[in-house]
C-alpha positions, 0 to 999 in steps of 0.5 A, spaced: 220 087 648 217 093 650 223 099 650 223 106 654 225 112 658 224 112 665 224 119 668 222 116 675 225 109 678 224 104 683 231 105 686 231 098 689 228 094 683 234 096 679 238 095 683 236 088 684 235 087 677 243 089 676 245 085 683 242 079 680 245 080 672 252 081 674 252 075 680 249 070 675 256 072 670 262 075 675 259 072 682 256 075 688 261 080 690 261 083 683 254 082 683 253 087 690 259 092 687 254 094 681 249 093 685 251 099 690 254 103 684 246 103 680 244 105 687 248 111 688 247 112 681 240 114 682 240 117 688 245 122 688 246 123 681 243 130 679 237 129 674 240 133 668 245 129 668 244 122 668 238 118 664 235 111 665 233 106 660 229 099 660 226 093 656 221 090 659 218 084 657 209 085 658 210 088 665 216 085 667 223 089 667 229 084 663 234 090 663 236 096 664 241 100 662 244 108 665 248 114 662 251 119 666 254 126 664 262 126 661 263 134 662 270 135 658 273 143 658 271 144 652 262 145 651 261 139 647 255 134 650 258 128 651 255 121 656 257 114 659 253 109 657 255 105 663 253 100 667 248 095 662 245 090 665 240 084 661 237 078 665 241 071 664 235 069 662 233 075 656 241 075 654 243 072 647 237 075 643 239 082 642 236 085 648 241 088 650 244 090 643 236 094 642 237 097 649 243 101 647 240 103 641 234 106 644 238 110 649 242 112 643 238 115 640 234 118 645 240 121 646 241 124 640 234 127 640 237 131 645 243 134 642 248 129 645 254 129 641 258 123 644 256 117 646 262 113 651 263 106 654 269 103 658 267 095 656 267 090 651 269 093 645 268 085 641 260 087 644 260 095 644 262 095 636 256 091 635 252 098 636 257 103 633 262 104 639 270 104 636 276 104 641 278 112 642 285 112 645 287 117 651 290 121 647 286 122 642 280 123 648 282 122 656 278 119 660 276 122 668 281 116 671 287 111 669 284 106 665 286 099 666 285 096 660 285 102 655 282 098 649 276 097 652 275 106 652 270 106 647 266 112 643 260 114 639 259 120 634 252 120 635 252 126 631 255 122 624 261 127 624 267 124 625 269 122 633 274 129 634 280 129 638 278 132 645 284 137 648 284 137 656 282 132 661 275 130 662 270 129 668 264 124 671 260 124 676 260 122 683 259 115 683 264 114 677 269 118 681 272 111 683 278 107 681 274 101 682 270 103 676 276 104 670 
């Protein structure tokens, strides 16, 4: 499994990868909702603010994974790893898992001090993220399941308390999401 970077993307094809992914494991409907979520994603989030990763299989893509820019009152450098998805058929090998730690440290590469996630914490503990609560670090809306708010140094300091409230982009900006 070949992990890398992609500076350009074929909108449609991640899209689909992701439509096929979370249809296969939380239905069609949940399936077309992440899938118009990675579209707006790639389209109209700004550049600077939003990186792409991917495993590939040969030439094949078998998964992708997006983090966007978490801009918080203070100047700390901080993304959201979100949303993650793995073809059915690649899942349960550790994709996923080498995915996320590729991107993570990519980020870290760049200076990135936080890494963030609003998921599994059963599954995102595997790759270092622990439970934050709000007040320690808010996230940009209510939560519906506060313990799936998630944090990872990336700078091997401890996670610190963040004062004040926090923002997304555009496409998170939705209560759907959290």
């Amino acid at each position: 499994m070949k992990f890398s970077a992609h500076d350009s993307w074929d909108v449609h094809e991640v899209k689909e990868l992701f439509v096929r992914t979370f249809s296969d494991s939380e239905g069609e409907s949940e399936g077309l909702l992440i899938g118009d979520l990675v579209e707006e994603l790639l389209t109209t989030t700004d550049r600077r603010d939003l990186r792409v990763f991917a495993a590939a299989d040969g030439d094949s893509p078998a998964g992708y994974i997006l983090f966007t820019r978490l801009t918080f009152e203070s100047d700390i450098e901080a993304f959201l790893l979100a949303p993650v998805a793995v073809l059915t058929r690649y899942q349960g090998k550790g994709v996923g898992q080498g995915l996320i730690r590729f991107g993570l440290e990519s980020l870290r590469q760049e200076g990135v001090a936080l890494a963030f996630t609003y998921g599994d914490p059963a599954f995102y503990s595997k790759v270092g993220f622990r439970p934050v609560t709000e007040d320690m670090i808010r996230a940009p809306l209510p939560l519906t399941q506060p313990e799936g708010w998630l944090c990872q140094s990336l700078t091997g300091d401890d996670i610190p308390r963040i004062p004040g409230e926090s923002s997304c982009v555009k496409a998170f900006d939705n209560p759907a999401y959290w």
